[in-house]
C-alpha positions, 0 to 999 in steps of 0.5 A: 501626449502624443504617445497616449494618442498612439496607444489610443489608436493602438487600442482602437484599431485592435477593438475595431479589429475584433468587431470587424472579424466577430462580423465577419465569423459571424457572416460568413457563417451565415453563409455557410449555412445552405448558402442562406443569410441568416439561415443560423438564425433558423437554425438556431431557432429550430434547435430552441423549438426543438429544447422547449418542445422536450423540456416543457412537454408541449402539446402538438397544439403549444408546439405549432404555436411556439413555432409560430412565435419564433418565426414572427420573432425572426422575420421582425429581427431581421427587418430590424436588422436590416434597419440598423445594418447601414447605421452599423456600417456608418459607425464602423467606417467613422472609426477607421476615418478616425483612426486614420486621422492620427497615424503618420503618412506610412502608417495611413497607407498600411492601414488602407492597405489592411481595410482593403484586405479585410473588404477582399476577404468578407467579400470572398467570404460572403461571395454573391450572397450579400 
């Protein structure tokens, strides 16, 4: 029993290590992108403009309002975002209490010491554009 709960937390903490580190590729990608949060999403946005332009042969008419679209689409993606981040956030920290939980005084302690980590370099990676 308890060497299945060890692989258990083994397992966790690697899947919450991934997601943490996809999070954290993925921020501080945004960040790299004209210091903008986000601006990958703009860009990525005009790249799609910019294929269905060509592919469908779209009018001036049809390209402004495609535009128009996928700009409406963003703003209310980010809105959305910034609705469900702090549910994102609490989910992840339950994890890490959990996993807290079952490991032994010595690994708890090296464990806080990598969250600290992973915390120093987001906030390095993300710099003042949080």
């Amino acid at each position: 029993m308890r060497r299945s709960s060890a692989v258990a937390g083994v397992v966790a903490l690697f899947l919450l290590g991934v997601v943490v580190g996809a999070l954290g590729a993925n921020l501080a990608s945004r960040h790299r992108s004209h210091d903008r949060p986000f601006a990958h999403h703009v860009l990525g946005g005009r790249m799609m403009a910019a294929e269905l332009h060509r592919r469908l042969d779209l009018t001036a008419d049809q390209q402004r309002q495609v535009d128009a679209i996928l700009a409406d689409s963003h703003r209310e993606t980010m809105a959305l975002w910034q609705e469900v981040r702090p549910r994102v956030v609490a989910v992840i920290e339950r994890a890490q209490n959990r996993i807290a939980l079952i490991l032994t005084p010595a690994q708890r302690q090296e464990f806080e010491r990598y969250r600290r980590e992973r915390a120093e370099r987001l906030q390095r990676l993300l710099g003042s554009a949080r």
